[in-house]
N, C-alpha and C positions, 0 to 999 in steps of 0.2 A: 604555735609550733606543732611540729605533726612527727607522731611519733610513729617508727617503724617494728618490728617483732623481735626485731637483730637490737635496735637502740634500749627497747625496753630491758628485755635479758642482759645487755651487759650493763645498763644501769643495776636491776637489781644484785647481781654479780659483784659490782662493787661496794653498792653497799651491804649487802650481806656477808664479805669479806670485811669488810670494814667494823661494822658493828660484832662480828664474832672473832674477830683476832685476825690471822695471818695467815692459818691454814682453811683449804676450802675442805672441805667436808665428802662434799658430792662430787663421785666419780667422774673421770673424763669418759665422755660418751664415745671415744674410741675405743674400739678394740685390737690389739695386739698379740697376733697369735703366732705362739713359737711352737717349734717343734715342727715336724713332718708328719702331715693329716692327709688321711686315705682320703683320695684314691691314690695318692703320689705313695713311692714305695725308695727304698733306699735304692741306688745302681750303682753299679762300682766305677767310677771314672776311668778305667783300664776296662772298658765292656766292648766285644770283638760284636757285636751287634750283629747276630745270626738271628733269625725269626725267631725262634723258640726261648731268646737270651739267655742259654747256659751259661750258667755263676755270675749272671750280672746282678741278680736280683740278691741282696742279703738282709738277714732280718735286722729291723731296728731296734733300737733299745728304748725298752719303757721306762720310760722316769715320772710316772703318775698312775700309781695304781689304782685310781679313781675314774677316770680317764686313757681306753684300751685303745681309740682312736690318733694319740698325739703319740709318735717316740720323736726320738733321735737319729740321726744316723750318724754312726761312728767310722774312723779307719780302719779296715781289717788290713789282717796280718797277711805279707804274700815273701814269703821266704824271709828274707833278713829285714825287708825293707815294710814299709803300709802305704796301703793304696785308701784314696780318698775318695768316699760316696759321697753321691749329691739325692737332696730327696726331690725327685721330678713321677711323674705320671710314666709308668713305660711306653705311651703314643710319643713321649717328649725326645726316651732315651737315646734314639736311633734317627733322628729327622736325616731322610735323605743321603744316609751312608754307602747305599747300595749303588749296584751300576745306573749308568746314563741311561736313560730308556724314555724316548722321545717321538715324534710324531702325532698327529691327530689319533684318537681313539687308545694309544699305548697305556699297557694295562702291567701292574706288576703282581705276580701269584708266587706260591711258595714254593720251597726247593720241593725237586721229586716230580714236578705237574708239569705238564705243557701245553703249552699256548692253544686255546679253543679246548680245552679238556672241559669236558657238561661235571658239574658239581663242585667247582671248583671257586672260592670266593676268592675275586680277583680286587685289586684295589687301583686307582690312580698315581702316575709318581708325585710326588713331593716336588713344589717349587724349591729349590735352595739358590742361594746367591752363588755365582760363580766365581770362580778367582781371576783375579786380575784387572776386569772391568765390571761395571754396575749392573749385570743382567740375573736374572735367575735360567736355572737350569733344571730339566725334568730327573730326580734318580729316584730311584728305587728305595726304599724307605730302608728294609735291611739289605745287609751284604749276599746272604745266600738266596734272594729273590731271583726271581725266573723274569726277566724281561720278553715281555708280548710287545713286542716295537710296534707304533702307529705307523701310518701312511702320513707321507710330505708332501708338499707342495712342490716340491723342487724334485723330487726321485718318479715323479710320472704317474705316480700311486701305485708304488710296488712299496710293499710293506718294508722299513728300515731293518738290518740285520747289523748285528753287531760282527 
């Protein structure tokens, strides 16, 4: 009979459950980790996703004063009512909320700049899925972004304008 690495271990498994009672002893080699671990940060689920994400970001709460890395993210209070954080990475918060901004080479930059400005770090849009049918669509990752429209295939290669 030929024995495999997976056979042997869970032969010993049972019997070493067997001869020491009922409980196993040794830890499950998984790890389960709760809590909201940097880089992800709390964002408020009501977040108006402007680049700078003013009041999206709120602090979390430490429930392990061993551990400064893990909190919580709780409901804050927004008038009478709470608003519910989720703990995501701020690249996560905002995917794609900004405008359509499309064509070959279309670039999205911050509020304030304009298109072809020297010094300016400019980014790609964001695939997001479109509504209604199965395609993705190019937008702009925040809402106050500056779309720099690419050149189409279809416009003769004059730059897209919204």
């Amino acid at each position: 009979m030929r024995w495999t690495l997976g056979a042997v271990a869970a032969a010993l498994l049972v019997a070493a459950a067997g001869a020491c009672g009922s409980v196993i002893s040794v830890p499950d080699q998984g790890l389960i980790v709760t809590g909201c671990q940097i880089p992800a940060q709390c964002i408020r689920a009501d977040c108006g996703c402007n680049r700078a994400l003013d009041g999206c970001v709120v602090p979390c709460t430490q429930t392990d004063p061993n551990d400064p890395s893990t909190c919580y993210c709780m409901p804050v209070a927004s008038g009478s009512t709470s608003v519910q954080t989720q703990c995501i990475e701020t690249a996560q918060a905002c995917v794609g909320r900004g405008a359509l901004c499309g064509g070959t080479g279309a670039m999205c930059q911050p509020v304030g700049t304009t298109c072809g400005q020297s010094g300016v770090t400019a980014v790609p849009p964001m695939l997001v899925p479109s509504v209604g049918m199965p395609a993705f669509e190019p937008h702009c990752q925040f809402t106050d972004d500056v779309c720099c429209a690419g050149i189409t295939a279809t416009d003769g290669g004059v730059p897209m304008t919204d």
